[in-house]
C-alpha positions in Angstrom: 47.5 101.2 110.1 44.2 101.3 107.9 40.7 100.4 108.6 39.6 98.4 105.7 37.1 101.4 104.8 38.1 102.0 100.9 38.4 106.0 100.7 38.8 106.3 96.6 38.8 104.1 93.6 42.0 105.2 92.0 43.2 104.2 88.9 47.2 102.7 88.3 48.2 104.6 84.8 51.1 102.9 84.0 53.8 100.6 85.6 57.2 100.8 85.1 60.5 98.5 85.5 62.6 99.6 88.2 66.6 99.3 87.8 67.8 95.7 88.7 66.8 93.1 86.3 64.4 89.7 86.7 64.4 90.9 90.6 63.3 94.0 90.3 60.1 95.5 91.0 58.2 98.2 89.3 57.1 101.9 89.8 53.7 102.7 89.4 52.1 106.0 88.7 48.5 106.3 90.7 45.3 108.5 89.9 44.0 108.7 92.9 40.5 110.0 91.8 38.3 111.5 94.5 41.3 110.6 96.9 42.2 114.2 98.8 45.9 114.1 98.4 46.2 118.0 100.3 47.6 116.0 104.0 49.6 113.4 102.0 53.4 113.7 102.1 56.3 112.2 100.7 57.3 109.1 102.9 53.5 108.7 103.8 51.6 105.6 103.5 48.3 104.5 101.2 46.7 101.3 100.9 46.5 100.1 97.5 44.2 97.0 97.0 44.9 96.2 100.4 49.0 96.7 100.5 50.2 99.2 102.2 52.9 101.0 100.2 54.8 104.0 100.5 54.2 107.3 98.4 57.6 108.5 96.4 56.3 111.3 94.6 53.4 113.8 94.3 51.3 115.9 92.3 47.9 117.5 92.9 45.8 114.5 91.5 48.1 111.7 91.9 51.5 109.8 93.3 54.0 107.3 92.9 55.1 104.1 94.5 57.7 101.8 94.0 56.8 98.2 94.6 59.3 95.6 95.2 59.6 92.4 93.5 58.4 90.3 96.8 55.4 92.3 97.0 54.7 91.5 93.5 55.0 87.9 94.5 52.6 87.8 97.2 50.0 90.2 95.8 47.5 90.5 92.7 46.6 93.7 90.9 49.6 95.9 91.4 51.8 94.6 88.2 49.0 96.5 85.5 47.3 99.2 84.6 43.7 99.6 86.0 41.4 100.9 88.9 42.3 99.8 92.9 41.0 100.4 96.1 42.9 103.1 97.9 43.1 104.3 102.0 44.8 106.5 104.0 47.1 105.3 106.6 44.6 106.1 109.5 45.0 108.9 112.4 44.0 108.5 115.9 41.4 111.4 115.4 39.6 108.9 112.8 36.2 106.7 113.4 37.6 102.9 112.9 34.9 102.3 110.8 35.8 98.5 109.5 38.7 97.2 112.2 42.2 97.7 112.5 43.8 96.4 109.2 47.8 96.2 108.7 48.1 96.8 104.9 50.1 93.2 104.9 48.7 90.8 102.3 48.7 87.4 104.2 47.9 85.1 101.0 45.9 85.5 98.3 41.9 83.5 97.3 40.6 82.9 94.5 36.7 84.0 94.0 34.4 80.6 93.9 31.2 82.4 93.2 30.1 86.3 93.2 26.0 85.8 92.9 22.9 88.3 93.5 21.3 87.4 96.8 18.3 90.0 96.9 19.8 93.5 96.9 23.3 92.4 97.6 25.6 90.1 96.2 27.2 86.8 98.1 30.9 86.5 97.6 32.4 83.0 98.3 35.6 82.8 98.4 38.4 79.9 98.1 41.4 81.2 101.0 44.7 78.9 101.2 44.1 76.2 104.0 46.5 77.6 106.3 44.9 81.0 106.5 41.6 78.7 107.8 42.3 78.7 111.4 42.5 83.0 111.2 38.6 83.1 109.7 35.5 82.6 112.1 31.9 83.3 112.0 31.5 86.9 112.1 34.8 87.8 112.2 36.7 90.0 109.7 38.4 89.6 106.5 40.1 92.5 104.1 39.5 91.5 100.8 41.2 93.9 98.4 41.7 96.7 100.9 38.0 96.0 101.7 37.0 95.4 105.8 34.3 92.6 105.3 31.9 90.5 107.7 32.8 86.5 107.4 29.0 85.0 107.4 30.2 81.5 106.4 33.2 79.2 106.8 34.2 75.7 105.6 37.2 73.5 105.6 37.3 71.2 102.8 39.4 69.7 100.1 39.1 71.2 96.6 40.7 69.7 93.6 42.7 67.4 96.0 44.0 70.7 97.6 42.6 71.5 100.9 40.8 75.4 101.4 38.8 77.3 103.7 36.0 78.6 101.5 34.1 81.6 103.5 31.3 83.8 102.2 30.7 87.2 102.4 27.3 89.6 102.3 28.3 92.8 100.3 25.4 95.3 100.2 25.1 97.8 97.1 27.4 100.6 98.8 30.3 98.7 99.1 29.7 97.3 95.3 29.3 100.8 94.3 32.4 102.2 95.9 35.0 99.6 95.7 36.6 97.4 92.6 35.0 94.4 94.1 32.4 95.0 91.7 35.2 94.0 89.0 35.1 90.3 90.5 34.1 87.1 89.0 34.6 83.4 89.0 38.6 82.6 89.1 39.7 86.0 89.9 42.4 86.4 92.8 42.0 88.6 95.4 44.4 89.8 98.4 43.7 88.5 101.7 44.9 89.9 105.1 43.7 88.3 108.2 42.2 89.7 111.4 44.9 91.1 113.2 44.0 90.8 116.9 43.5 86.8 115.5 46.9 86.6 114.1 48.6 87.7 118.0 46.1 85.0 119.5 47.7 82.4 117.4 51.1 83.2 118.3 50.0 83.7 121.8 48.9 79.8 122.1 51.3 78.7 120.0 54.4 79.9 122.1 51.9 78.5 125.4 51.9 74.8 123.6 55.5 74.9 122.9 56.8 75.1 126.7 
């Protein structure tokens, strides 16, 4: 389990083919900057851009994961070179800063619009229509490995494709200290909804069905 609170910007240095042709996945070789790797062990798990994966090898500045083709599939900004958001699986002697966050990538948005609003930025962004029913007023998001505030949500249809299209408040820190600051028109991001909403959902869905 994570919390959504982004402890490094780390940087992936190279990516590498694993063994097993077109369905293979890759390797990839983390600096994990500021990122205190002293309690991390081999088996352990980091968040990277919001997907939790599991640490292969170590040194004293960075690790190794190997990251399968599905995940690869379903997730943006693990297949290059290039900085990402990174956490620590979370202990229970830990503040839960942000809100309990399963390093499982649920879809992924695209950014509509990342514009200065006073001293922060608005983030809007375009989620796939069936994620819509997980995001609420003032509920919570992970957007790259990032816990975020919804402030704004909308159904509509976008290109003859229907979205939810939610915006976002990010003050200066989390610009500062995360990759969002990367973003732009068109980019993808990694989505994982609220997890206490995804139970709910299967709760009164298994109550309709009887």
């Amino acid at each position: 389990m994570f919390t959504g609170i982004v402890a490094a910007v780390g940087t992936i240095t190279s990516v590498a083919p694993l063994a097993g042709g077109l369905d293979a996945g890759v390797r990839l070789a983390i600096d994990a900057g500021p990122l205190p790797l002293a309690d991390v062990g081999l088996g352990d798990s980091i968040a990277i851009n919001g997907a939790c994966m599991t640490v292969t090898e170590k040194s004293a500045t960075g690790f190794t994961v190997d990251v399968s083709r599905e995940s690869l599939n379903k997730t943006v900004g693990l297949d290059a070179p290039g900085e990402v958001n990174l956490e620590k699986a979370l202990t229970l002697a830990e503040r839960l800063g942000g809100h309990l966050v399963s390093g499982h990538v649920d879809g992924l948005g695209v950014v509509h619009s990342f514009e200065p609003v006073g001293e922060s930025r608005e983030l809007i962004i375009d989620a796939p229509h069936e994620l819509g029913k997980f995001l609420a007023y003032k509920g919570s998001i992970v957007v790259n490995g990032v816990s975020l505030t919804v402030n704004r949500v909308h159904d509509l249809e976008e290109g003859g494709q229907k979205v939810c299209r939610f915006s976002i408040n990010l003050i200066p820190h989390t610009i500062e200290v995360t990759t969002l600051r990367h973003l732009a028109a068109g980019s993808r991001v990694n989505l994982e909804i609220d997890l206490i909403a995804r139970y709910v959902e299967r709760m009164l869905a298994a109550t309709t069905a009887r």
